[in-house]
C-alpha positions as CSV (number, residue, x, y, z in Angstrom):
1,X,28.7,196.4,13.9
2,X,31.3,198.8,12.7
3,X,32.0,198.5,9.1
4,X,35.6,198.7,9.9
5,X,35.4,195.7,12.2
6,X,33.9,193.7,9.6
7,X,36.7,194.2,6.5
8,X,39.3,193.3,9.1
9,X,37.9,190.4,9.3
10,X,37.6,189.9,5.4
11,X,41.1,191.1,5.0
12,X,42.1,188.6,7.8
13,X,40.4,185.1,6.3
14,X,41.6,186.7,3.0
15,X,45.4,187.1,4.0
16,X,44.8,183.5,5.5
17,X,43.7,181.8,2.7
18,X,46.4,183.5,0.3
19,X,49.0,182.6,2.7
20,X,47.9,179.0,2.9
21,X,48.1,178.7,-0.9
22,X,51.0,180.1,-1.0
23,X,52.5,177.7,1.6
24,X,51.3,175.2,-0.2
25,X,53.1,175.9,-3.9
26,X,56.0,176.4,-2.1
27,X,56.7,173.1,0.3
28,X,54.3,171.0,-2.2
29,X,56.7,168.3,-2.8
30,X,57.3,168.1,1.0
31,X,53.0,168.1,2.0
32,X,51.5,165.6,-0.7
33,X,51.0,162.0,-0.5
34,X,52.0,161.6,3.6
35,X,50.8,158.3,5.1
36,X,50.1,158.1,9.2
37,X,50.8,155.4,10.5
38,X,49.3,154.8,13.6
39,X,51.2,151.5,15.1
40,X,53.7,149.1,13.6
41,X,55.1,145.4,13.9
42,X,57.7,142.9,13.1
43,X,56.2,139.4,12.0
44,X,56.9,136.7,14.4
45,X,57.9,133.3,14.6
46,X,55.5,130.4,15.8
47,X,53.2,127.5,15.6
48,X,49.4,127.9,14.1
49,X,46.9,125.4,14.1
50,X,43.0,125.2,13.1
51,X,41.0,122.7,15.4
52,X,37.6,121.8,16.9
53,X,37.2,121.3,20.5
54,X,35.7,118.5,21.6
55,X,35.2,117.0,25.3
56,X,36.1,113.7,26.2
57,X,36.1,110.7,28.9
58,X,39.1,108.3,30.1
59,X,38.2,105.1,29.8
60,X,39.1,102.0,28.8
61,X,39.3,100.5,25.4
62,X,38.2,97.1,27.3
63,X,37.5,95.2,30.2
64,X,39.1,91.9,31.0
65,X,37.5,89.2,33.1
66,X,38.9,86.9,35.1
67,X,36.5,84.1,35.8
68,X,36.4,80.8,38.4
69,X,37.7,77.9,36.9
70,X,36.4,74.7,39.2
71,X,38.8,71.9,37.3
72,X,41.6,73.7,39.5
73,X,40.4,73.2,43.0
74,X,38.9,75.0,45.2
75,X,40.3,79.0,45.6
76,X,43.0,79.6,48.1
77,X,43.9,83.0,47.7
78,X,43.3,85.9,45.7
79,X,46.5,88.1,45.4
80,X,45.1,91.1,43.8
81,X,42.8,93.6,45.1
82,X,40.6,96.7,43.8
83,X,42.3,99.6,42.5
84,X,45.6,97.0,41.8
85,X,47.8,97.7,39.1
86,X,48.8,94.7,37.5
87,X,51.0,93.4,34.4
88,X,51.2,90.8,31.9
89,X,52.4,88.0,34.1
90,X,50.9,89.2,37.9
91,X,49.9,86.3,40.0
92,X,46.0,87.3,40.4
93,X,44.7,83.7,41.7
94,X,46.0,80.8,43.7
95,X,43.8,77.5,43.7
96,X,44.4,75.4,46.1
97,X,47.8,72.9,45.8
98,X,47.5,70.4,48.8
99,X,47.5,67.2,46.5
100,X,50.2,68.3,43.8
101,X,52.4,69.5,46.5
102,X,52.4,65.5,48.4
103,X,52.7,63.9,45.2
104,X,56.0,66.4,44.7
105,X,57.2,65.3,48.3
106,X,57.2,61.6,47.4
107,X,58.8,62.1,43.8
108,X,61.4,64.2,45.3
109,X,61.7,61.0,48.0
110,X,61.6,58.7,45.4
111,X,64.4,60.7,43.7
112,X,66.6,61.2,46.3
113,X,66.6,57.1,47.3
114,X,67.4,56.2,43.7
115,X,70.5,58.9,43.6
116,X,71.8,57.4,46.5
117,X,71.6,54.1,45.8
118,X,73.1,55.2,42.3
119,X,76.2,56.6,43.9
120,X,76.3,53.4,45.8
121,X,76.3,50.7,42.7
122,X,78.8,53.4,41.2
123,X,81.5,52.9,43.9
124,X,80.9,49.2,44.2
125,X,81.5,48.8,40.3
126,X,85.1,51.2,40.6
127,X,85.7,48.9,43.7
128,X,85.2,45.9,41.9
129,X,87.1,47.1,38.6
130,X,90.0,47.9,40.8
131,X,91.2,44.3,41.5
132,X,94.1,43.2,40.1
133,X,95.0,39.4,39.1
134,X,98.1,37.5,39.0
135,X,99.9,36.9,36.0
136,X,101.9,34.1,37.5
137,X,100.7,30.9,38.6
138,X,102.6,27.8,40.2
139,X,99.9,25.0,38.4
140,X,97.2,25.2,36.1
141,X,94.6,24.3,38.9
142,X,95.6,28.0,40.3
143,X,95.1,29.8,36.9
144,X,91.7,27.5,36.4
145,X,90.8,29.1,39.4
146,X,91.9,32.8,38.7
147,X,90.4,32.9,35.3
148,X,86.7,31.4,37.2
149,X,87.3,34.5,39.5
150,X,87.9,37.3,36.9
151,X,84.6,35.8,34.9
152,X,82.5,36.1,38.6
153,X,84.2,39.3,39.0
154,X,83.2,40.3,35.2
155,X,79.6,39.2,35.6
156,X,79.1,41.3,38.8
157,X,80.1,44.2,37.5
158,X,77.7,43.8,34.4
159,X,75.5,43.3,36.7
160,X,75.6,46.2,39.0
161,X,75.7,48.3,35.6
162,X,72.8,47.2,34.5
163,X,71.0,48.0,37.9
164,X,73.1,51.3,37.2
165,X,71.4,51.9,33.8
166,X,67.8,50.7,35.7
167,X,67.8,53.1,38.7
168,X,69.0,56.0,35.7
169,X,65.8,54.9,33.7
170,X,64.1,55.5,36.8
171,X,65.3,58.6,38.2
172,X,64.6,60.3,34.7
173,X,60.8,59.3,34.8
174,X,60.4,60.4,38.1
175,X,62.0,63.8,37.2
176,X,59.7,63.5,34.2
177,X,56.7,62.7,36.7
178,X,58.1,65.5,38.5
179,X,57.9,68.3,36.0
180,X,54.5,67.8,34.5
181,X,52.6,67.6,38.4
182,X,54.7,70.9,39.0
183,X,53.8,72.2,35.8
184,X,50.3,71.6,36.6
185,X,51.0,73.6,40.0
186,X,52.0,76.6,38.3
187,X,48.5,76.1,36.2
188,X,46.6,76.8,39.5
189,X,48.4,80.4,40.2
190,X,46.3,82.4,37.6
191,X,48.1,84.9,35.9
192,X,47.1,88.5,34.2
193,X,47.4,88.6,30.5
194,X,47.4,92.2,30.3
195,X,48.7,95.4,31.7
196,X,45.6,97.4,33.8
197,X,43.6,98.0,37.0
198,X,41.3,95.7,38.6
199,X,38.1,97.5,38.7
200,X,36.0,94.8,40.8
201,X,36.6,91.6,42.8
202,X,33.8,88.8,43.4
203,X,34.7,86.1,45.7
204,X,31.2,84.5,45.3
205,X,31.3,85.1,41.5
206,X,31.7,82.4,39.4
207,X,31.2,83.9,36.1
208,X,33.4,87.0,37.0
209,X,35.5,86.6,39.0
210,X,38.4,89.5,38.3
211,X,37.4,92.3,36.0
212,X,40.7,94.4,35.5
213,X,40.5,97.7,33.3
214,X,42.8,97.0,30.3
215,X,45.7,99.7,29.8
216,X,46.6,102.1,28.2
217,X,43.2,104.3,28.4
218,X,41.4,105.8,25.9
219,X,39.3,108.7,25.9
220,X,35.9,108.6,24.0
221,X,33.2,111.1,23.2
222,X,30.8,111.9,20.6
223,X,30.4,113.6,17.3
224,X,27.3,115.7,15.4
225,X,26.6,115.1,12.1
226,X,28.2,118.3,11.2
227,X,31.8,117.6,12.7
228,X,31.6,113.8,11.0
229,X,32.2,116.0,7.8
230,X,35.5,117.4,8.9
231,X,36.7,114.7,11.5
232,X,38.2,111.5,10.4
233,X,39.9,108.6,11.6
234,X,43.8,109.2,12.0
235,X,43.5,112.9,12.8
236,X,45.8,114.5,15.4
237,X,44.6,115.3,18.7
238,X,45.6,117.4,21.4
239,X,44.6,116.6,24.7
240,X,44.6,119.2,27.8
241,X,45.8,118.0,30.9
242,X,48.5,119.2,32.8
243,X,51.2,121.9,31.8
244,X,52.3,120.0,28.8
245,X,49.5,118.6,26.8
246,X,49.5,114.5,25.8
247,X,48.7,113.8,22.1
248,X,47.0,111.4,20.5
249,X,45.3,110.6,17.3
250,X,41.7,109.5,16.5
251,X,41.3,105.8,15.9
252,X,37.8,105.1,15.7
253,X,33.9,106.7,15.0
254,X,31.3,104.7,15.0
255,X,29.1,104.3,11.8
256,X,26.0,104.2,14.1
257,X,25.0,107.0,16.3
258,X,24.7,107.0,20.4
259,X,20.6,107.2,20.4
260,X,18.5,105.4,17.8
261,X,18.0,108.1,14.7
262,X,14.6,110.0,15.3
263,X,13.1,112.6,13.7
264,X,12.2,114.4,17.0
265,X,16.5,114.5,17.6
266,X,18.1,117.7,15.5
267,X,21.0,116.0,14.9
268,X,22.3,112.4,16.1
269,X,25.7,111.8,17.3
270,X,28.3,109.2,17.0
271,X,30.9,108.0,19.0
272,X,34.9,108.4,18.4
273,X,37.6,107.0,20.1
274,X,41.3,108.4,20.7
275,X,44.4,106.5,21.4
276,X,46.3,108.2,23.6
277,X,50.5,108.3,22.9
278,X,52.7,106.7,25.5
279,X,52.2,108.7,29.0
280,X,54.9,108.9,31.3
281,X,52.6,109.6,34.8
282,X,49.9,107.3,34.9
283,X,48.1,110.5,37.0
284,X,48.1,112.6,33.4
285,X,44.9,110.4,32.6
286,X,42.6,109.1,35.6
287,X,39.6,106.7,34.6
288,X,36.5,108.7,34.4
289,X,38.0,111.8,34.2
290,X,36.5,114.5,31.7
291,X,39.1,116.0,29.8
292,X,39.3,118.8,27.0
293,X,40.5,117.6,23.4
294,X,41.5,119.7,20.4
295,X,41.1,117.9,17.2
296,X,43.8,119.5,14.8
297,X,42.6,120.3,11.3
298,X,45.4,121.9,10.0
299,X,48.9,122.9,11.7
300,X,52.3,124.8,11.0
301,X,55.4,125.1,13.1
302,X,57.6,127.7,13.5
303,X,56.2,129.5,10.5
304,X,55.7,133.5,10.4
305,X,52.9,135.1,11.2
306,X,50.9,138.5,11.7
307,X,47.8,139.8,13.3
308,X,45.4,139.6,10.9
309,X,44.2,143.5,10.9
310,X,48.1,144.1,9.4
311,X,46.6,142.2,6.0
312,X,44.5,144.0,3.3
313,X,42.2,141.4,1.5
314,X,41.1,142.1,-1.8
315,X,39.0,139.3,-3.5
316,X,41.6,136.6,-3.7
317,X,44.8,138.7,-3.5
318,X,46.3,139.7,-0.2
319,X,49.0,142.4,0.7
320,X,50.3,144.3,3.5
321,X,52.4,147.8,4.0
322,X,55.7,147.5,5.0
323,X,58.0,150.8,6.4
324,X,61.1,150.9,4.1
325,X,63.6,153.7,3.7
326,X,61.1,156.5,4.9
327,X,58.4,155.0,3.0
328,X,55.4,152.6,3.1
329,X,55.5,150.1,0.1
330,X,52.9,147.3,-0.3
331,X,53.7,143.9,-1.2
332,X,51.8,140.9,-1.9
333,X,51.3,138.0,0.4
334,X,51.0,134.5,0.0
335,X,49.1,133.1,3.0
336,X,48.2,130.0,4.7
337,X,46.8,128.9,8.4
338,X,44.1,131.6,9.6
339,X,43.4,131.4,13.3
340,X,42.2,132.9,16.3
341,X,43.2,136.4,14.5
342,X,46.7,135.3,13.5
343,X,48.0,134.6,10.1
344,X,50.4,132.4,8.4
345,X,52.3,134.1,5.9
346,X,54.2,131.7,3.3
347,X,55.6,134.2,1.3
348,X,55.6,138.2,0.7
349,X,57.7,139.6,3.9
350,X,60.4,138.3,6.3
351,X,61.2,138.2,9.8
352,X,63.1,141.6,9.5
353,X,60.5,143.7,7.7
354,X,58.3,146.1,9.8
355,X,54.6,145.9,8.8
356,X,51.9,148.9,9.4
357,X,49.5,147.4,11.2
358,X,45.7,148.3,10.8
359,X,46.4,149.9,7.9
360,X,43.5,152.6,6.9
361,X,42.0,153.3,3.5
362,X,44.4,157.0,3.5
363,X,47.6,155.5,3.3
364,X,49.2,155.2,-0.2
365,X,52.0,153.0,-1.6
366,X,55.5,154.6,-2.2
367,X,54.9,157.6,-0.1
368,X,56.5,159.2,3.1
369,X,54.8,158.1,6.5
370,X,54.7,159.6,9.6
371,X,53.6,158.6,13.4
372,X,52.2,159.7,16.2
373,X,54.6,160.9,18.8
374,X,54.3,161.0,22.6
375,X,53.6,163.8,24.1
376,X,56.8,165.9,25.1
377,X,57.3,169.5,26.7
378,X,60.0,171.0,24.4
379,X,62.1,173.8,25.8
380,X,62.7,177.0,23.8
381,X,66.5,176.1,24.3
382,X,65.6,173.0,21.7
383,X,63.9,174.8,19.1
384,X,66.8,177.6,18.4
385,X,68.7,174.8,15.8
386,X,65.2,174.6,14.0
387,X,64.8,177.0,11.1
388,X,61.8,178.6,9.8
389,X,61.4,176.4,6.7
390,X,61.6,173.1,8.8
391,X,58.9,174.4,11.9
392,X,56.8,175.3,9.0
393,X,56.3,172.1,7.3
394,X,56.7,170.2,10.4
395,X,53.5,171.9,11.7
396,X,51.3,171.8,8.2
397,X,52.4,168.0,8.2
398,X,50.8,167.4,11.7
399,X,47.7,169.6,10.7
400,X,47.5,167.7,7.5
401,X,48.0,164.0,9.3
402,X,45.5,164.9,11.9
């Protein structure tokens, strides 16, 4: 190669080189220290929560039986059938009433005769207290005889009152007589003493003769010997059914596991119970179903949070970058609930601060940031407001950034 050829070139890298440096000492306060920053965020507002997931079954806490009670009678009628849902006071069982319901017929007769004979005595008595005597007489043999009549008339009428005061003695222990046989009636319609579903009917059953599933459900499952460490009774729970999800907290776990303990087993596990809150639609929770539960360890509402790439963790202090007046600062963050690769943040930024998020290990507090920008055909018509000074630095920040 030409000699010529080959000290252009060296002048060429040369005149690079010593323009670069020069470049340099000239815009240095405008090229050092420039963060990218690649994409950006505001915090947000919401609810955070740490939980195990657990599955489940709807069942019922208990079973109540109904069972054949012979010192009623014989059965009449069962008013209830499978699948039934019944309340605290549904008829379930009629025994049989033939016997009560003729001794009622001839109380009611017995009643009825005494009332009327009653009324009777009452309007002889008012007939015989409405005669009237003379006050006059023409000899004493005709008062003699008036006075003998007022004392007959007197005696009568203590007489029909006391027959009055006999048949009311009488009336009231047949209405007494009355109220205990019907009483006893009501004894033979069996009712429920519980809100449920009856789950089985056995006419020929003596022992059970009703079994109704008590209400409300619960749903029960089982915990490992691990989760017994972080699960306890009165704990929160989630359960996922429908577009908004019941809640309900954890009443019981069983001190003793499901299976006897054995070596052979990695781990045993032990029943728990939940109590479901009030539900509205009895078809949220179906007997038998499986269902999904979320036992909640800890939870925050309406709380800020960021992604958790946006936070830089150093030992036990925290911090992020925030974009502030042309420049990225770095604060220090007080955080809380970690989940599902969102962060609480009690205390550092607000909802109106922008953070950088994934921040890399180039950018440096307190300087000027810059960002990618989209890709944009610029007209010669646009650049001839730009001046020399600006394109230049413009371009050796975007060869620097890049």
């Amino acid at each position: 190669m030409k000699k010529w050829i080959w000290s252009s070139i060296i002048i060429l890298v040369l005149c690079l080189i010593l323009g670069n440096l020069y470049l340099l000492k000239k815009y240095d306060a405008d090229l050092y220290f420039v963060s990218k920053v690649d994409a950006f965020h505001q915090p947000v507002e919401g609810d955070i929560r740490i939980s195990h997931f657990k599955k489940g079954v709807v069942t019922a806490q208990e079973e109540s039986v109904i069972s054949y009670q012979p010192q009623l009678g014989v059965i009449e009628e069962i008013l209830v059938k499978e699948g039934d849902f019944v309340q605290v006071g549904t008829p379930l069982v009629q025994y049989s009433t033939t016997q009560s319901e003729g001794l009622i017929q001839q109380l009611e007769s017995k009643i009825e005769r005494a009332q009327a004979e009653e009324r009777k005595l009452s309007k002889d008595i008012s007939a015989l207290k409405s005669i009237s005597y003379p006050t006059v007489f023409e000899s004493e043999w005709e008062e003699a005889q008036a006075e003998a009549n007022e004392i007959l008339i007197d005696s009568q009428i203590r007489e029909l009152e006391l027959k009055e005061e006999l048949l009311e003695i009488d009336i009231e222990d047949y209405e007494l007589q009355l109220e205990s046989i019907e009483n006893e009636a009501d004894a033979q319609t069996i009712l429920s003493t519980t809100d449920g579903i009856v789950k089985s009917i056995n006419k020929n059953g003596k022992d059970e003769l009703i079994t109704i599933i008590t209400y409300p459900y619960v749903i029960k499952g089982e915990l490992s010997e691990q989760e017994l460490q972080s699960i306890q009774v009165g704990q929160k729970v989630y359960i996922s059914k429908g577009k908004q999800p019941l809640i309900g907290t954890i009443s019981d776990i069983s001190q003793f596991p499901v299976n006897s303990p054995s070596l052979h087993e990695e781990t045993s596990y032990f029943p728990f119970t939940i109590n479901v809150e009030e539900v509205e639609d009895q078809e949220q929770l179906l007997f038998g179903h499986h269902i999904g539960v979320e036992v909640v360890q800890q939870e925050s509402f309406a709380t800020l949070l960021l992604p958790e790439h946006s936070v830089l963790r150093n030992r036990s202090e925290y911090s992020a970058f925030v974009m502030e007046k042309g420049k990225v600062k770095e604060v220090e963050l007080q955080l809380g609930i970690e989940s599902k690769g969102r962060i609480e943040i009690l205390d550092g930024i607000s909802m109106d601060d922008i953070v950088v998020g994934a921040p890399d290990k180039l950018i440096k507090a307190d300087t000027p940031f810059i960002m990618p920008v989209k890709k944009l055909i610029v007209k010669s018509s646009q650049l001839e407001d730009v001046n020399k000074k600006e394109a230049t630095t413009t371009i050796l920040r975007a060869m620097i950034a890049n």
